[in-house]
Backbone bond lengths (Angstrom), bond angles and torsions (degrees), N, CA, C in turn:
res aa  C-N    CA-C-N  psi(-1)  N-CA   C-N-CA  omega(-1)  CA-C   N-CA-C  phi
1 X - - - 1.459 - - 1.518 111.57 -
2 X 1.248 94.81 -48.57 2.030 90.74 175.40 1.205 125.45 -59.74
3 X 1.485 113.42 -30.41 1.617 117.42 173.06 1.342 113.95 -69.14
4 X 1.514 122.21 -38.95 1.016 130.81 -165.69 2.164 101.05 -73.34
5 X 1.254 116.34 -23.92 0.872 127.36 156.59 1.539 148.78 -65.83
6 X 1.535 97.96 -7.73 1.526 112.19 -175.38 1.460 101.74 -102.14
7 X 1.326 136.71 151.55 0.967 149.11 174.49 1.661 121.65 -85.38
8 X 1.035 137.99 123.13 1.597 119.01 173.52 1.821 102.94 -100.72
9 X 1.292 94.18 128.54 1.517 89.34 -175.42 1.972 86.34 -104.02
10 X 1.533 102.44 146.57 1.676 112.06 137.75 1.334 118.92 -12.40
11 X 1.451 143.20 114.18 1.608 134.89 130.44 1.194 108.98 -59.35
12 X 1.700 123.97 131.93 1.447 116.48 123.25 0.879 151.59 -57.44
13 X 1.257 136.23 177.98 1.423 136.12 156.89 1.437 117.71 -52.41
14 X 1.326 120.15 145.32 1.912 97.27 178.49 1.771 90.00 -108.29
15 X 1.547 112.86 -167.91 1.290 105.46 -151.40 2.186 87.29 -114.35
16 X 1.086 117.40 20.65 1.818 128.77 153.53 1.435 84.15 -77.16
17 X 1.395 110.06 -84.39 1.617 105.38 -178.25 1.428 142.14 -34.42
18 X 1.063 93.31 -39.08 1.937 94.94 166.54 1.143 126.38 -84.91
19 X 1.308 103.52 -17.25 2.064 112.13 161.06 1.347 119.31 -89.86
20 X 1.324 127.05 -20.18 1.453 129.50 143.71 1.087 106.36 -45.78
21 X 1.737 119.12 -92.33 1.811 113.62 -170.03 1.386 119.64 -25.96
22 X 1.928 103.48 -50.94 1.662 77.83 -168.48 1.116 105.50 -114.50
23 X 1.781 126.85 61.55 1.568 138.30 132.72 1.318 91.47 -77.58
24 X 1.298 136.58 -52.82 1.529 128.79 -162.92 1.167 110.10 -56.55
25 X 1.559 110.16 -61.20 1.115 107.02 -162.52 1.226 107.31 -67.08
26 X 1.680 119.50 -44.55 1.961 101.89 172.83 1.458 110.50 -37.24
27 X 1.271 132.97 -61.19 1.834 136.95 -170.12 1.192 118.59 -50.08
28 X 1.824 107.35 -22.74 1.545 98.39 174.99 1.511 102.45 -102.60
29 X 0.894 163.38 -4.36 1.524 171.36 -18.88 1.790 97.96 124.26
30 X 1.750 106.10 -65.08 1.338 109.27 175.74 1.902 119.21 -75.73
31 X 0.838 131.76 -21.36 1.320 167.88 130.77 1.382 109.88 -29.13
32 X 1.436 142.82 -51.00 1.182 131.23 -172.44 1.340 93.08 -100.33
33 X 1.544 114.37 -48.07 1.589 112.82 171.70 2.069 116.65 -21.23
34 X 1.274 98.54 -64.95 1.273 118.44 -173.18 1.353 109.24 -48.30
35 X 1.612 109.55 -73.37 1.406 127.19 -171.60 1.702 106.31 -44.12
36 X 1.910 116.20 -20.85 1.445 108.78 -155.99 1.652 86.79 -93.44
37 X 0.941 134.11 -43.36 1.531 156.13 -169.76 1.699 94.26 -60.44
38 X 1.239 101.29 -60.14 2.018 93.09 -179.84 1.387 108.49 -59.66
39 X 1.397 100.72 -60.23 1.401 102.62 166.78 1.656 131.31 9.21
40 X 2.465 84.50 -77.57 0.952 95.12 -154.42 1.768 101.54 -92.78
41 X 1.321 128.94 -1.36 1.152 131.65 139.02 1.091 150.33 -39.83
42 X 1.164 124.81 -46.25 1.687 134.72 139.02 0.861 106.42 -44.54
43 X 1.959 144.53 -54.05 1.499 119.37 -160.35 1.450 90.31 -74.41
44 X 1.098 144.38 -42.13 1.609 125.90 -162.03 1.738 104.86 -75.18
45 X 1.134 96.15 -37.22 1.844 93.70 170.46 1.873 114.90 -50.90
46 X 1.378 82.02 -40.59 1.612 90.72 -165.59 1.654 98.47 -63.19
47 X 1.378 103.94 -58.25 1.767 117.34 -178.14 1.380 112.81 -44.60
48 X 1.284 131.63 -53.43 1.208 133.88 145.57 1.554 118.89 1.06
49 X 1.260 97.17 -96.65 2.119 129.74 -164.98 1.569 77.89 -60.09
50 X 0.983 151.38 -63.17 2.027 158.08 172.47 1.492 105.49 -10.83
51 X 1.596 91.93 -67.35 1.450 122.08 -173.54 1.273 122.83 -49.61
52 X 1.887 109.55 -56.97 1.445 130.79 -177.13 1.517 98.16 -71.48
53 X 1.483 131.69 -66.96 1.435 121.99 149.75 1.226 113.95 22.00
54 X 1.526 95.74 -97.98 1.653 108.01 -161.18 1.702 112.65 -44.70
55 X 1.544 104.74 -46.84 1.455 124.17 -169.90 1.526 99.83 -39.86
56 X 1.271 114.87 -66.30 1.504 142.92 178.47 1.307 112.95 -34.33
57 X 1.472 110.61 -77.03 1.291 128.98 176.17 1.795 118.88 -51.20
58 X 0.681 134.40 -20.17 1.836 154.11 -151.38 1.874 78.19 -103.05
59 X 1.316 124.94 -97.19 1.165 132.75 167.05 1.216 111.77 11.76
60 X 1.805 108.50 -76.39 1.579 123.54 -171.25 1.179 110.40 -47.26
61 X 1.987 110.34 -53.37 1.796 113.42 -170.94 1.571 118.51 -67.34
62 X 1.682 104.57 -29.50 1.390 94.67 173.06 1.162 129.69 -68.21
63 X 1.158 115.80 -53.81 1.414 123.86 -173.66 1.465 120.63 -49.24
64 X 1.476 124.74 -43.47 1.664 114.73 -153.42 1.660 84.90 -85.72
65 X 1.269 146.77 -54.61 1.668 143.84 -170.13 2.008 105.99 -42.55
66 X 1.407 110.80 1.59 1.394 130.38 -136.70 1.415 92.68 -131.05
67 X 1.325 118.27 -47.25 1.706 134.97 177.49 1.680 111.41 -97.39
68 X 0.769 93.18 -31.79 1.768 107.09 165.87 1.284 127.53 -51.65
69 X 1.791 115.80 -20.97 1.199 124.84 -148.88 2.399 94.23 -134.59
70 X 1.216 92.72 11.69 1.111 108.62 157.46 1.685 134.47 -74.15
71 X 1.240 124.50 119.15 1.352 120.86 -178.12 1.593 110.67 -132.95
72 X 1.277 113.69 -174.36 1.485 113.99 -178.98 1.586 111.21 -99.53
73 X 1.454 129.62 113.16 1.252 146.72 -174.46 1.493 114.24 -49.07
74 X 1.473 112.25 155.53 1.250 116.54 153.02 1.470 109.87 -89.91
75 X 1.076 108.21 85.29 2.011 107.04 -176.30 2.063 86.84 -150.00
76 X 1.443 74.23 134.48 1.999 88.92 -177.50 1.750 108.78 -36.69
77 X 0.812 104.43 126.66 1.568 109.59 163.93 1.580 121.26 55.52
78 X 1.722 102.58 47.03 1.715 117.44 -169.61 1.626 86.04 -105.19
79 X 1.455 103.16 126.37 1.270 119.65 174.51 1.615 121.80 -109.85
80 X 1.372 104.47 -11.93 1.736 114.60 160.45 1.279 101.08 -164.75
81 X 1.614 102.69 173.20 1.472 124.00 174.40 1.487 113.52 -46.69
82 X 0.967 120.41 -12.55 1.740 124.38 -167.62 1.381 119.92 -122.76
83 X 1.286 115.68 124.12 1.682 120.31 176.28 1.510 102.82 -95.48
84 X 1.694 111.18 167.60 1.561 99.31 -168.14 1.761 97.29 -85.92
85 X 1.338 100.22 154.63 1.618 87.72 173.11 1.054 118.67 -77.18
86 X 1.622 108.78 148.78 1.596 115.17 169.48 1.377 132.55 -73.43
87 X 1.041 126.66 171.06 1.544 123.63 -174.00 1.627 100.32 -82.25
88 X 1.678 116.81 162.84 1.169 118.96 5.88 1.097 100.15 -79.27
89 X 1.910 116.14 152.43 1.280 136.55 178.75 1.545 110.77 -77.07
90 X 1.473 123.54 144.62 1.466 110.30 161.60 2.100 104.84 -64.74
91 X 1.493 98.12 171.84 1.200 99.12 -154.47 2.162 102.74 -72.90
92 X 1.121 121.48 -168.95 1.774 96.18 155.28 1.464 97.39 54.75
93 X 1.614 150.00 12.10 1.369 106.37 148.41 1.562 121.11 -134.00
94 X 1.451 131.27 -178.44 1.422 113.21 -150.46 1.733 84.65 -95.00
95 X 1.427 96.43 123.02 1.389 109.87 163.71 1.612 127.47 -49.09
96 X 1.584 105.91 -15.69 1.758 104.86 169.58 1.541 104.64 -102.49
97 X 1.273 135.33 22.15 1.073 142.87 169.65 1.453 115.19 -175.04
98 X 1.536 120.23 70.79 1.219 101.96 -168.18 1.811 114.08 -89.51
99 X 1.447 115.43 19.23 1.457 112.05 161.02 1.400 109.91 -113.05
100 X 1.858 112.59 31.68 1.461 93.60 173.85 2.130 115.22 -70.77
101 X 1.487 99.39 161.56 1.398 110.90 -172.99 1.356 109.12 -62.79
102 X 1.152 114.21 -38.79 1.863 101.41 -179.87 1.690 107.88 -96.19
103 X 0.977 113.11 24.36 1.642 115.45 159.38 1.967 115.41 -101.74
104 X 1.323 76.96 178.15 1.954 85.02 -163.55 1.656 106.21 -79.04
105 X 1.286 121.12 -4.29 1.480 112.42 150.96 2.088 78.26 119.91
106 X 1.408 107.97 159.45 1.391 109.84 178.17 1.941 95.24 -120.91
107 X 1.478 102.73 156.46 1.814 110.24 175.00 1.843 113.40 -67.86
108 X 1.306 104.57 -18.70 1.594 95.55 178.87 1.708 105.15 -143.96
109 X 1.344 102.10 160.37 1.465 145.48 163.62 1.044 115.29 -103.28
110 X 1.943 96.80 122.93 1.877 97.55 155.12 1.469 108.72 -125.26
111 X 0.911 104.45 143.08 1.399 133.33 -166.89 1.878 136.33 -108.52
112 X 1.375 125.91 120.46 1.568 95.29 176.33 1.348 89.50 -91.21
113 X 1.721 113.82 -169.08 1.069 135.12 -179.66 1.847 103.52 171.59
114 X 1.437 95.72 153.03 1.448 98.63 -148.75 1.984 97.19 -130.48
115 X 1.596 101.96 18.43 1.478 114.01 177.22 1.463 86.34 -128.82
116 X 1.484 108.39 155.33 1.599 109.60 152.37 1.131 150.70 -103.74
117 X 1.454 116.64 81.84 1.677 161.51 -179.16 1.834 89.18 -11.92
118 X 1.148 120.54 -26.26 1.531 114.69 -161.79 1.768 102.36 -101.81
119 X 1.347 122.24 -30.40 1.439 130.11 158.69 1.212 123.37 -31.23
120 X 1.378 142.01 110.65 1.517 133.00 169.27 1.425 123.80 -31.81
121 X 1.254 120.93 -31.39 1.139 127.02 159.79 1.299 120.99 -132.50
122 X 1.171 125.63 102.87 1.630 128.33 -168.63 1.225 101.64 -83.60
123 X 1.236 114.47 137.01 1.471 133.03 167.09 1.840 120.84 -132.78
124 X 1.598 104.94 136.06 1.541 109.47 170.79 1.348 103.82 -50.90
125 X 1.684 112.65 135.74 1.724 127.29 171.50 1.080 99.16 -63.13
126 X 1.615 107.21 176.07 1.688 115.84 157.29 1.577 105.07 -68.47
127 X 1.387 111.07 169.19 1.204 122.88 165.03 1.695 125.95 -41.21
128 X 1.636 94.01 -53.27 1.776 102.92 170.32 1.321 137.88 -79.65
129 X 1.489 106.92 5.08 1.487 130.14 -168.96 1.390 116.75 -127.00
130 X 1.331 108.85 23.37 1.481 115.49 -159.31 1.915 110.32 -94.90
131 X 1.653 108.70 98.66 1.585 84.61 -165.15 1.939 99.37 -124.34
132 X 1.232 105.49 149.16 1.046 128.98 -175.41 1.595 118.43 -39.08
133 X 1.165 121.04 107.73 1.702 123.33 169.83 1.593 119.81 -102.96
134 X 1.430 116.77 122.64 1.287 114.86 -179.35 1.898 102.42 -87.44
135 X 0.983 125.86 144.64 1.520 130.22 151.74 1.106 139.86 -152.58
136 X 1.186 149.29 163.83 1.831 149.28 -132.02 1.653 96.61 -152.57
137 X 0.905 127.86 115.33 1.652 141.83 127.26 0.701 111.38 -67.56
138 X 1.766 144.27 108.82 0.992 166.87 112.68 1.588 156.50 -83.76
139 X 1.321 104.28 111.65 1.588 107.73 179.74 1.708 126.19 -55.30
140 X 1.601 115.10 112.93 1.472 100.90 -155.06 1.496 101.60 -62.16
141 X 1.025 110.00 -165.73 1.558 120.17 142.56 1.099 148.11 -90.22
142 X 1.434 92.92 -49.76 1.806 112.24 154.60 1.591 98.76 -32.14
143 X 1.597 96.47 137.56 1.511 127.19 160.84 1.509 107.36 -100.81
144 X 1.590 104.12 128.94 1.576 93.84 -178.96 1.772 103.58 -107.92
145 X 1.095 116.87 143.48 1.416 143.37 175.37 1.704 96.45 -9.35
146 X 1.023 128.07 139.32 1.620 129.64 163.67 1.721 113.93 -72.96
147 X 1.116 156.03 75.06 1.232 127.09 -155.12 1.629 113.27 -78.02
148 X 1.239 111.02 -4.89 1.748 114.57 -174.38 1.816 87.67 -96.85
149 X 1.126 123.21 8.78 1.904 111.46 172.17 1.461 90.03 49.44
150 X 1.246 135.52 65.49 1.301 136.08 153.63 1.734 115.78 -106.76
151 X 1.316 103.65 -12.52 1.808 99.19 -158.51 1.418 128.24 97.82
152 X 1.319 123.25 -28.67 1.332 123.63 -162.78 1.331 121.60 -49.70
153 X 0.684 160.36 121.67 1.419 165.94 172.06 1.748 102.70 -64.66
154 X 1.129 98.59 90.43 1.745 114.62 179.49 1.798 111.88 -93.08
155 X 1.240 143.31 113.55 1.042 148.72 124.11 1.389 138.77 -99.18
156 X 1.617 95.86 174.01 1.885 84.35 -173.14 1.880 114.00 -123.55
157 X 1.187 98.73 174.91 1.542 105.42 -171.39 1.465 99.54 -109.70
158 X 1.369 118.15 128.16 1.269 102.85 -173.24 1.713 90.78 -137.65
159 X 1.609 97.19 170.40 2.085 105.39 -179.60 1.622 81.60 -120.33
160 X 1.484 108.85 146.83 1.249 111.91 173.18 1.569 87.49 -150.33
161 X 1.333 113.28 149.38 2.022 136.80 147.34 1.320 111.28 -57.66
162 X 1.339 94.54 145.64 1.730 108.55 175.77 1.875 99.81 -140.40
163 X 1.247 90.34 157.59 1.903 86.61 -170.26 1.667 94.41 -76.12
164 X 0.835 114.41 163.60 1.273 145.72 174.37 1.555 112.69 -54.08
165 X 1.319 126.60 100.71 1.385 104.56 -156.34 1.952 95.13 -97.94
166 X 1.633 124.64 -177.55 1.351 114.18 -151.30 2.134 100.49 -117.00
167 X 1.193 85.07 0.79 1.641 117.66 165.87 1.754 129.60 -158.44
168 X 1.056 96.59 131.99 1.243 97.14 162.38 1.488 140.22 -25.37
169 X 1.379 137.79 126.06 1.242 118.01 -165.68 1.751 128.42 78.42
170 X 1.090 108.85 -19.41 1.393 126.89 -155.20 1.581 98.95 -76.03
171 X 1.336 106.62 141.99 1.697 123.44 -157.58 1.441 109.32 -143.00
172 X 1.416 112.34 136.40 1.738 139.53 -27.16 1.631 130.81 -61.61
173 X 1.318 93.63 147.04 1.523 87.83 -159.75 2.078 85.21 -87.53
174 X 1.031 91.23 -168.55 1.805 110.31 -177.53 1.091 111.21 -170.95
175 X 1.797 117.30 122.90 1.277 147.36 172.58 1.233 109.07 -36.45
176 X 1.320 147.08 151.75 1.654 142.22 -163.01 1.742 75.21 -113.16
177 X 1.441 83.70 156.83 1.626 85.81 -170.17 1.856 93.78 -104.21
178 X 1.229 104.44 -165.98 1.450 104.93 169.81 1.994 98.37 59.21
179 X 1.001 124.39 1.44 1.501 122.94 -177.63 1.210 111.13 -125.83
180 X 1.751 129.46 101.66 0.837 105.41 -169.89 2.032 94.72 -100.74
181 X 1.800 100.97 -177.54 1.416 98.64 -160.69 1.483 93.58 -94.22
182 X 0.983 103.11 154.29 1.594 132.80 161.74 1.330 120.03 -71.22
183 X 1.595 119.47 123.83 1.298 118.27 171.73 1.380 118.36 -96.63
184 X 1.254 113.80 123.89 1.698 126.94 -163.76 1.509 104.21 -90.17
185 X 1.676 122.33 -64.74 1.094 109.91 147.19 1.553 124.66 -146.34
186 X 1.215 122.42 -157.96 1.804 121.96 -171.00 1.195 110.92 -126.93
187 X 1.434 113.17 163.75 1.815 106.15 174.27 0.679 121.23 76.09
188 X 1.684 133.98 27.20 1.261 114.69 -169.12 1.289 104.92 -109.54
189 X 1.466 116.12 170.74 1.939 102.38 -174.26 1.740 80.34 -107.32
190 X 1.385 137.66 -46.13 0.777 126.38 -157.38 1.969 114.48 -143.30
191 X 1.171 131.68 152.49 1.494 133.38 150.36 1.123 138.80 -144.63
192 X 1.518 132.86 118.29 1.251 142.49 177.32 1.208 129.48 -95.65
193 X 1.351 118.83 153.92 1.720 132.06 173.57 1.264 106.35 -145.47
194 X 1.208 99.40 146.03 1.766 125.29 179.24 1.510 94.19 -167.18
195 X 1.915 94.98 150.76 0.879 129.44 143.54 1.565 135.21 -25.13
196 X 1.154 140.65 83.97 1.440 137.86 154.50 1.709 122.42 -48.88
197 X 1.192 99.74 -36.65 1.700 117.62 -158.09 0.980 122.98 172.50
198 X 1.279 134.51 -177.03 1.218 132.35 -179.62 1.646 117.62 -71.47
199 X 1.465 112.76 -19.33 1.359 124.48 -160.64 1.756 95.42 -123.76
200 X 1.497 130.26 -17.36 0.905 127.20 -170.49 1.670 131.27 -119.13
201 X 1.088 140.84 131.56 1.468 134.31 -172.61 1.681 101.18 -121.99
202 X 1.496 99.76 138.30 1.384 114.25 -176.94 1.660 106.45 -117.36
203 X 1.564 104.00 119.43 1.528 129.75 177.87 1.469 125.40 -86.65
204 X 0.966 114.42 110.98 1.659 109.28 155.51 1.273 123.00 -146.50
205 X 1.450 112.36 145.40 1.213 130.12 -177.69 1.737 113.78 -122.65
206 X 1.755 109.90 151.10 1.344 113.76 177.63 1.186 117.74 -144.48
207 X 1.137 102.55 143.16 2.419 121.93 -166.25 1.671 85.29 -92.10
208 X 1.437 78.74 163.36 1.776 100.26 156.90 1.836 96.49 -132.38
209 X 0.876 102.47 150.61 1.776 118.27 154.13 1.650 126.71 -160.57
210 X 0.800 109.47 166.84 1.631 112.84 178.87 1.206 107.22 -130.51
211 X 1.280 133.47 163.92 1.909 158.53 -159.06 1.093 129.84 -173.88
212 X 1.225 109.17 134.64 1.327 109.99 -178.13 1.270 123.14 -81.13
213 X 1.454 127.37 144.03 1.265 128.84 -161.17 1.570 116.79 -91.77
214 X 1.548 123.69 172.55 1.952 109.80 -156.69 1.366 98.17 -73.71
215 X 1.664 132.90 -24.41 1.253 126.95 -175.70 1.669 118.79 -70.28
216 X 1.197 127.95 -22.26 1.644 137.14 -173.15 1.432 100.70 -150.87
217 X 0.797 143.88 -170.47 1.508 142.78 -92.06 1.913 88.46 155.36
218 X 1.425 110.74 -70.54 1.246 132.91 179.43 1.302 123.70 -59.74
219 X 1.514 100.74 -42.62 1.498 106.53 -178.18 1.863 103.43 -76.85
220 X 1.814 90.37 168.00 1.703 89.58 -160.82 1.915 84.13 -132.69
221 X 1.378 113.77 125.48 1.358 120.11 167.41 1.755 105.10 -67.13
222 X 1.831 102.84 167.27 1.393 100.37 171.11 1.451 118.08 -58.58
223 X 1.558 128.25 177.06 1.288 137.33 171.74 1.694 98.70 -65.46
224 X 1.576 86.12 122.51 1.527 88.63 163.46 1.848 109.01 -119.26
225 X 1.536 112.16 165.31 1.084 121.55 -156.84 1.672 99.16 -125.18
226 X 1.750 115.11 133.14 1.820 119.37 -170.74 2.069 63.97 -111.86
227 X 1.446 90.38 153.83 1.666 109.19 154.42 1.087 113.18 -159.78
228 X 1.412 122.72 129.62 1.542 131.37 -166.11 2.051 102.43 -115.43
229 X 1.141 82.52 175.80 1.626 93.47 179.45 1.569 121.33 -160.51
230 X 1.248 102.55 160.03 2.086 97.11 -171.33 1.107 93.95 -170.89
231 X 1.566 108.43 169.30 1.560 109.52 -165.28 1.580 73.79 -118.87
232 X 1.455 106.83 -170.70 1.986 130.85 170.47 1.847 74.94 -170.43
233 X 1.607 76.72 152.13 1.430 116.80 -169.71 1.568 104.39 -123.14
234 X 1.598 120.09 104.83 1.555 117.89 -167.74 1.781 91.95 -63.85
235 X 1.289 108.15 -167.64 1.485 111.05 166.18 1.719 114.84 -94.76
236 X 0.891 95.36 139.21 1.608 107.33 -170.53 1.973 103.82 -57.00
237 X 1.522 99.07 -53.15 1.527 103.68 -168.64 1.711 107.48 -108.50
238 X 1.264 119.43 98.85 0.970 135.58 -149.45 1.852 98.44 -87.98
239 X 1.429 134.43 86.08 1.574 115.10 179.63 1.341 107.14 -96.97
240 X 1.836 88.78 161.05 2.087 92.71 -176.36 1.904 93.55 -97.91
């Protein structure tokens, strides 16, 4: 009878308890906050270094299948596959050799070639039809617009024609008209060539990108710089 007489009321929460729960729950709240924000920092970091990558890399594959296909001309007094490059010079190299090997590498290549590099599909001539192509790999100058407002210093690598000059060496050269140039690749902050050897040319190219750091998302670290490198191997036996 007495039990049946007592009432059970509801407990609440007391107010230790409700400042416990929601310390927790703030810590997991601040805590997932965080983890989603790093998270999402790394993928744009990651996308970034991905990005500049590719830029870089694209550069490397085009070019040497491109230098590869270089030989020694029938043009008066051609003593190899290579004319000296013309100005403007990259900065740092000796203007009477600006692909010597212990220099900092020059922005362009000129080149003969005895297929036509500008054809959708280039193919070796016959033997009796085989006529001389001059061409330039070159890093422009032009800076093109950033569109992510980061700064980067974006240029491009381009192959362009030059007329046919009536000797070797022979100065000023001139763009073949009716040809326009080919873009090899974009974005680049920077590109070099030098000399390896007599048989060899040494490549490098360099990105810019920026990322956000693990604390913000928003915030933007300094410019950082990817730079890659590769050799190409001219052809050893050079025929006219």
């Amino acid at each position: 009878m007495l039990l049946q007489t007592l009432k059970i009321r509801p407990r609440g929460l007391s107010l230790a308890e409700l400042m416990v729960a929601g310390g927790l729950l703030s810590a997991v709240a601040t805590l997932t906050t965080l983890m989603f924000t790093n998270l999402r920092a790394t993928i744009n970091r990651s996308g970034s270094e991905m990005e500049a990558t590719q830029r870089a890399r694209l550069a490397l594959e085009r070019v040497p299948p491109l230098l590869s296909a270089a030989y020694l001309p029938a043009v008066s007094g051609a003593t190899g596959p290579l004319e000296t490059p013309i100005s403007p010079l990259a900065s740092g190299v000796l203007a009477t050799d600006p692909l010597a090997p212990g220099g900092p590498g020059n922005d362009s290549v000129l080149f003969y070639a005895c297929s036509d590099l500008m054809a959708q599909n280039p193919s070796l001539p016959l033997p009796g039809s085989i006529t001389p192509h001059l061409y330039e790999v070159r890093l422009q100058s032009a800076t093109s617009l950033d569109p992510s407002g980061m700064n980067r210093v974006l240029r491009s690598l381009v192959l362009q024609e030059y007329n046919l000059p009536s000797t070797y060496g022979q100065r000023p050269l001139t763009l073949k008209s009716g040809v326009p140039s080919r873009i090899l690749s974009y974005g680049l902050s920077d590109f070099r060539i030098w000399r390896q050897s007599s048989s060899a040319l040494r490549l490098q190219t360099s990105v810019q990108y920026r990322s956000a750091n693990l604390r913000s998302s928003h915030r933007e670290t300094a410019l950082k710089t990817y730079q890659f490198s590769s050799s190409c191997m001219l052809p050893v036996t050079c025929l006219r």
